[in-house]
C-alpha positions as CSV (number, residue, x, y, z in Angstrom):
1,X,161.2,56.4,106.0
2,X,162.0,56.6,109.5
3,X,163.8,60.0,109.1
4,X,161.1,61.4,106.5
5,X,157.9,60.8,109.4
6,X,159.8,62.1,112.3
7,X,160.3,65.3,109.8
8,X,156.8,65.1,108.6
9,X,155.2,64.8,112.0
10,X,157.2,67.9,113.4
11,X,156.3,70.2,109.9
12,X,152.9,68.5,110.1
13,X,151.4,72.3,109.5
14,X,153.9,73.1,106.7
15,X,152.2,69.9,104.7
16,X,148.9,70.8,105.4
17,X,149.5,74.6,104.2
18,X,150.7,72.6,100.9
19,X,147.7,70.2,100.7
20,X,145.8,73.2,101.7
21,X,147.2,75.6,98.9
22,X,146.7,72.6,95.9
23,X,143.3,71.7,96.9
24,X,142.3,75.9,97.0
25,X,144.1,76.2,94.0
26,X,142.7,73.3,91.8
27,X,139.3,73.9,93.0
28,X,139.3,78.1,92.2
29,X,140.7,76.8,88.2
30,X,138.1,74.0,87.6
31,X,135.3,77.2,89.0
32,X,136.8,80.1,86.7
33,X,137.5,77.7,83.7
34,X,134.0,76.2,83.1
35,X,132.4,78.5,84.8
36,X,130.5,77.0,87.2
37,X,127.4,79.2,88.7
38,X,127.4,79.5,92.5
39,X,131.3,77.9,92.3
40,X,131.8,79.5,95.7
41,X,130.2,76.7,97.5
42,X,133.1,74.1,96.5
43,X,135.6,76.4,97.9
44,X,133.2,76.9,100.9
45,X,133.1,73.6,101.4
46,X,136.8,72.7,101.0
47,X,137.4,74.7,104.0
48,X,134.9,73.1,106.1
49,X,136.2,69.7,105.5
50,X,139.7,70.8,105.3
51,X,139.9,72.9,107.8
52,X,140.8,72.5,111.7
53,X,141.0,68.2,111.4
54,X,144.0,67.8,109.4
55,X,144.1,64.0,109.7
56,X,142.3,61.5,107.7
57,X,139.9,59.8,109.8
58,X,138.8,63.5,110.6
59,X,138.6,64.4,107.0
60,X,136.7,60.9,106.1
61,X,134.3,61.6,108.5
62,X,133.7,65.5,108.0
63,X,133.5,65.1,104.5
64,X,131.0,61.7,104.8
65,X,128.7,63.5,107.0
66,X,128.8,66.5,104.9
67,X,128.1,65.1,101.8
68,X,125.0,62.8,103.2
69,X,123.9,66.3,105.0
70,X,124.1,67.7,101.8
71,X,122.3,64.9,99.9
72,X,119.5,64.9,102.5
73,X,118.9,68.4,102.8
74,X,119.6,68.9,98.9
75,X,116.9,66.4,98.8
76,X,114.6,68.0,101.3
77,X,115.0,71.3,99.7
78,X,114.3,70.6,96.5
79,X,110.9,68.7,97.5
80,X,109.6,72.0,98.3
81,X,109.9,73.0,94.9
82,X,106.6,70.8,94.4
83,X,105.0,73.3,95.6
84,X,102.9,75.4,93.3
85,X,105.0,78.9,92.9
86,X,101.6,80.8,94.0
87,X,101.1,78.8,97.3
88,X,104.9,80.5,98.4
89,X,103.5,80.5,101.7
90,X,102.7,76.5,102.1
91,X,106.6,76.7,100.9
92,X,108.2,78.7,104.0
93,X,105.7,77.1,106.5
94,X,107.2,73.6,105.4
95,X,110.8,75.4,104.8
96,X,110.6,76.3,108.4
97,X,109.6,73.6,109.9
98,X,112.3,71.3,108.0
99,X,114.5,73.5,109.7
100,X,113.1,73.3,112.7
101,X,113.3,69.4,112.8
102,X,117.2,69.2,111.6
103,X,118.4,71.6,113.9
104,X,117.0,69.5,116.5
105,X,119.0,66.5,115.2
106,X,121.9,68.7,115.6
107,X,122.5,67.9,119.2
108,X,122.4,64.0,118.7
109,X,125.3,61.7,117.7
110,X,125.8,63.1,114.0
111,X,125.6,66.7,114.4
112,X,127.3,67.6,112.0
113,X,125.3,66.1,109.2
114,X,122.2,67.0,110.9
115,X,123.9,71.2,110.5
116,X,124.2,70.3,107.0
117,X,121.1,69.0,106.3
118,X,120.1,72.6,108.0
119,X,122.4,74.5,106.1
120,X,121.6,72.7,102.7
121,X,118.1,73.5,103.3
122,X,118.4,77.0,103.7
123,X,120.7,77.2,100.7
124,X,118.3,75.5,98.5
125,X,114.7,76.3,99.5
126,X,115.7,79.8,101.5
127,X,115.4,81.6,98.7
128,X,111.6,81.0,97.9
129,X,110.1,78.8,95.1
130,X,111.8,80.2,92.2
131,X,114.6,79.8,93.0
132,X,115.3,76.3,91.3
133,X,118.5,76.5,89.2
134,X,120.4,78.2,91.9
135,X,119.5,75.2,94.3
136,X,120.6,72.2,91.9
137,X,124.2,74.2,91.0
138,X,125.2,74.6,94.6
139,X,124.0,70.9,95.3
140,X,126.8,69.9,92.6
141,X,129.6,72.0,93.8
142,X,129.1,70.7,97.2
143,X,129.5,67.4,96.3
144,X,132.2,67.4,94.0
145,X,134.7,69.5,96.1
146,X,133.7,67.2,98.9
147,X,134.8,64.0,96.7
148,X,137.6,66.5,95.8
149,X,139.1,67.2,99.2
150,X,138.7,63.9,100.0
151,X,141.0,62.3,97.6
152,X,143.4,65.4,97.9
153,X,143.9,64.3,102.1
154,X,144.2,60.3,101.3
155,X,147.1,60.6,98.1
156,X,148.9,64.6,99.0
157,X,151.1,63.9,102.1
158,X,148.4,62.4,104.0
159,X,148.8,62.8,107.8
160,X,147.0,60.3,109.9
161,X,146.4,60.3,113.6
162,X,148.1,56.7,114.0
163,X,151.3,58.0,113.0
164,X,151.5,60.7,115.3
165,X,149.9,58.8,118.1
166,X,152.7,56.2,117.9
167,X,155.5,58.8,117.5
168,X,154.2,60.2,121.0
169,X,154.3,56.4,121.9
170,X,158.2,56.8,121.3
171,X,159.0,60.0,123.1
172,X,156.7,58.8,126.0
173,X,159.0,55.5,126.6
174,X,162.1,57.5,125.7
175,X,161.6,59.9,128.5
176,X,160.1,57.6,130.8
177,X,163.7,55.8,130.5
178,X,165.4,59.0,131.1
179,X,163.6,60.3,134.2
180,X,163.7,56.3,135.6
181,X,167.5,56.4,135.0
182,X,167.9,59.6,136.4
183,X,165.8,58.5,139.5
184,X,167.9,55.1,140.1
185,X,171.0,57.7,139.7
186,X,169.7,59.5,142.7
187,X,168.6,56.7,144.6
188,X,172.0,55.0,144.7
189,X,174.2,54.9,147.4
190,X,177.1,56.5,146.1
191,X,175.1,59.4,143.9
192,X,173.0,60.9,146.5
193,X,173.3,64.9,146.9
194,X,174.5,66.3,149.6
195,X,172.4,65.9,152.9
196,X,172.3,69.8,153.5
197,X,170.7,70.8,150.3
198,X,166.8,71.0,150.0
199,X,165.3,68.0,148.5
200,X,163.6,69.0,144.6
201,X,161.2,66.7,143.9
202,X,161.1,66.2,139.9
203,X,157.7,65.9,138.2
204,X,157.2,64.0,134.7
205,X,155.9,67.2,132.8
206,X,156.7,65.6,129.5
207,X,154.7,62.2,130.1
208,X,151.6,64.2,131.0
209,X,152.1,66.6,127.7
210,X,152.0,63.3,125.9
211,X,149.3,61.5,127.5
212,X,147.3,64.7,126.8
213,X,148.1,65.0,122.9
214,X,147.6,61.4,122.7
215,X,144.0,61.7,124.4
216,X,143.0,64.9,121.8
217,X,144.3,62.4,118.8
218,X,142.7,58.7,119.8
219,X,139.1,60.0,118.5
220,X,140.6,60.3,115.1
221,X,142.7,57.2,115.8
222,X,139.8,55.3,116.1
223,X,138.0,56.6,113.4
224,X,141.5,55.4,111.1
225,X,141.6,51.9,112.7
226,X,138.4,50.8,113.8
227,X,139.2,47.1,113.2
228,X,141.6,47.5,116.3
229,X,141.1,50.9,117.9
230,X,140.8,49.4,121.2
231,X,144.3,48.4,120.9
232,X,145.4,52.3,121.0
233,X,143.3,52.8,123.8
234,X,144.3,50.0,126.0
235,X,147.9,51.2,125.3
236,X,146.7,55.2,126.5
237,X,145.4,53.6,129.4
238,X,149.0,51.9,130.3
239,X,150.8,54.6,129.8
240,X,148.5,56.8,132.4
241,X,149.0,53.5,134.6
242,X,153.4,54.3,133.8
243,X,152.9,57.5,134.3
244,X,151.6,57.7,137.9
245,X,153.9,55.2,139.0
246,X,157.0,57.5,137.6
247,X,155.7,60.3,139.1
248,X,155.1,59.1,142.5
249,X,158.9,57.6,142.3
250,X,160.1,60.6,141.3
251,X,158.4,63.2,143.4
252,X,158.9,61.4,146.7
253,X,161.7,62.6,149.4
254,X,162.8,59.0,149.7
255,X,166.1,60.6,151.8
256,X,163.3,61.5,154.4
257,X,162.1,57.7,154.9
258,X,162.6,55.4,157.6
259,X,163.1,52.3,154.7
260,X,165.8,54.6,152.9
261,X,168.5,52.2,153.9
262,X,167.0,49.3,153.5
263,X,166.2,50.2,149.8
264,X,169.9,51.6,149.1
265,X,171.3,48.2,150.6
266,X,168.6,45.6,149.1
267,X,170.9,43.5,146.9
268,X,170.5,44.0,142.7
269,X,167.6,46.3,142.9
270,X,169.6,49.2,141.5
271,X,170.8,47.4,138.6
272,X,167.4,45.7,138.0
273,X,166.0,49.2,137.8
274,X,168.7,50.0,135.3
275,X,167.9,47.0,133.6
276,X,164.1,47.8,133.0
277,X,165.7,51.8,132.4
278,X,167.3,49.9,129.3
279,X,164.2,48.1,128.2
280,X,161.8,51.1,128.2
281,X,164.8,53.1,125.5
282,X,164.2,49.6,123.5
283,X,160.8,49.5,123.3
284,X,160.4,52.9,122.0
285,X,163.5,52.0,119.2
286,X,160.9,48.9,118.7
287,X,157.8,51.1,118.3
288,X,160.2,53.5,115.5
289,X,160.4,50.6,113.6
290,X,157.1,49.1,113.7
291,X,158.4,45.8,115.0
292,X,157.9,44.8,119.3
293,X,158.5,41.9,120.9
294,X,156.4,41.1,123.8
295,X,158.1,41.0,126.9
296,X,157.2,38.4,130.0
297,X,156.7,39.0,133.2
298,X,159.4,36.4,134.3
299,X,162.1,37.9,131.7
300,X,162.0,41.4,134.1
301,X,164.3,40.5,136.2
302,X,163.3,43.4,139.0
303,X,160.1,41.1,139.2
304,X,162.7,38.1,140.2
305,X,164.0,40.2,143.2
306,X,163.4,38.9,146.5
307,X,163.7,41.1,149.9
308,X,165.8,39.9,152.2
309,X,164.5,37.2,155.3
310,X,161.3,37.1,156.0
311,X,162.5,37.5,159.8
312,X,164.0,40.2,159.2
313,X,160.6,41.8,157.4
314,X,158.4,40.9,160.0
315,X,160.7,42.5,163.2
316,X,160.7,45.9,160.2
317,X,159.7,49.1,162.2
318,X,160.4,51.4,159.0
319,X,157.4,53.1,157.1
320,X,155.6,52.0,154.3
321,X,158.5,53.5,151.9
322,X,160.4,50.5,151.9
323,X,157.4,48.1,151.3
324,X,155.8,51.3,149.2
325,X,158.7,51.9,146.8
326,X,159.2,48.3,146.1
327,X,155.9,48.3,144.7
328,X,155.9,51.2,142.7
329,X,159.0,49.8,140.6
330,X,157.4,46.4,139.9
331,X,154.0,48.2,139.4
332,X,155.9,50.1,136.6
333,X,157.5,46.6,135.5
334,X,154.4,44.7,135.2
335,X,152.7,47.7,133.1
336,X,156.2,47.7,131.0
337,X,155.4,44.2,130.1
338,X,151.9,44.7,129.2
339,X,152.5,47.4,127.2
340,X,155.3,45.3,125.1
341,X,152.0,42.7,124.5
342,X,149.5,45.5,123.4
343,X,152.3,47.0,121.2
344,X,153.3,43.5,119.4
345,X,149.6,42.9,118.9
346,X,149.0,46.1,117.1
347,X,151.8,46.0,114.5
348,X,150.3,42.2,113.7
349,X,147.6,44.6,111.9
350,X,150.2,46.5,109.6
């Protein structure tokens, strides 16, 4: 299973061309079979659901708004049909102004809905008070090939935003161990470059692509889980927290420090720093399989390190990098840890 999402995440386009292609398909047989009239709208409005939001808390919501649009302004639409056929200007004074008032509900909260209702309306009534038949038939196909695409996202390789969300979870820790490891590589005594050449400070370009595709996906994350969404959004807001920490690690000139030496010689930090290296590549193989185990504060052992004498502290005449950099790693630590809490509390749900 493991195998078959990592593939499905990274041909995510190739399944929805499938899904895409069936649900086209299906709906264009069941229009030319028993001929529908005005069958063009379910294939109209199979592409509005369908398309762009290929996940499906997008596609739930898209398609409940739309059909409740189209309900309401079927609704709407058809009322004007009361209207004697001689008075046909009563019926576009009241056509327009049911326009006028849901296209002003277009820019509140459900906008979408509130553009179908406008739409529906139009299609319906826009046509003037004879045109009756034609209003009922393309009230039908909407809703059916809404109820259609629906189905067709929930049970034909459905892709929901959760899935990729916590994939991007993975490659997030799994570089953040690599670019910590590589960082403690260059911070030890014996692997530093030589003095003469220029200092290149690296920058954790990955984490921020991830943070970034995580942010465009946790609306339709929380429209999937909204028993818990908070629990995805705590965990973005952690690995921000992770990601400014690395990056200020890894971008400083630590070489050009006064407190360089003093962090080179302070006793286990490097292989503490390995240590929680090791534990970030574990959390993300705990995060492939669904399965974390929360991690405490006093089990990271590069929270257990303690500088040398205080005497020796309070004579210091180095820079803030020594006091600085020790921070910044048990900053990272103590975010490590409350990400392993968030993480174990939302596979509890599953």
């Amino acid at each position: 299973m493991s195998q078959y999402r990592a593939f499905a995440i990274q041909h995510t386009r190739l399944f929805y061309m499938i899904r895409i292609s069936f649900v086209m398909t299906a709906i264009l047989l069941i229009v030319r079979v028993f001929e529908l009239p005005y069958g063009y709208w379910a294939l109209i409005t199979a592409v509005t659901i369908l398309g762009t939001i290929p996940f499906i808390g997008g596609v739930l919501t898209k398609a409940n708004q739309r059909v409740w649009g189209t309900v309401i302004g079927g609704a709407v639409g058809l009322a004007l049909f009361l209207v004697p056929e001689q008075y046909h200007w009563t019926h576009h004074v009241l056509f327009l102004g049911a326009l006028l008032v849901a296209m002003y509900f277009t820019q509140e909260k459900y906008a979408y809905a509130a553009l179908m209702v406008a739409i529906t309306i139009v299609v319906v009534a826009g046509g003037g008070p004879a045109d009756f038949d034609a209003a009922t038939w393309r009230i039908l196909n909407v809703v059916w090939a809404a109820v259609f695409s629906v189905l067709s996202s929930v049970f034909i390789f459905p892709s929901r935003a959760t899935t990729h969300f916590l994939y991007m979870l993975e490659q997030f820790l799994q570089q953040s161990a690599k670019y910590y490891h590589q960082h403690n590589q260059y911070m030890h005594p014996n692997g530093n470059p030589d003095p003469s050449t220029p200092f290149e400070p690296l920058h954790a370009d990955k984490l921020s692509a991830l943070i970034d595709q995580q942010q465009n996906l946790l609306p339709h994350v929380q429209k999937e889980t909204q028993a818990h969404s908070n629990l995805y959004t705590n965990i973005l807001l952690i690995e921000k927290r992770l990601y400014a920490d690395l990056e200020a690690l890894i971008s400083t000139h630590w070489d050009a420090q006064q407190g360089k030496d003093k962090i080179s010689d302070m006793p286990g930090l490097m292989e503490t720093k390995e240590a929680l290296a090791l534990q970030f590549q574990q959390l993300a193989e705990q995060v492939a399989n669904k399965s974390v185990n929360a991690v405490l504060l006093e089990d990271i052992s590069l929270l257990q390190l303690i500088p040398k004498g205080h005497d020796e502290l309070r004579d210091d005449d180095s820079d803030i990098s020594y006091f600085g950099y020790l921070w910044l790693n048990r900053e990272m630590a103590r975010q490590f840890a409350h990400l392993t809490e968030v993480s174990s509390k939302l596979f509890r749900y599953q």
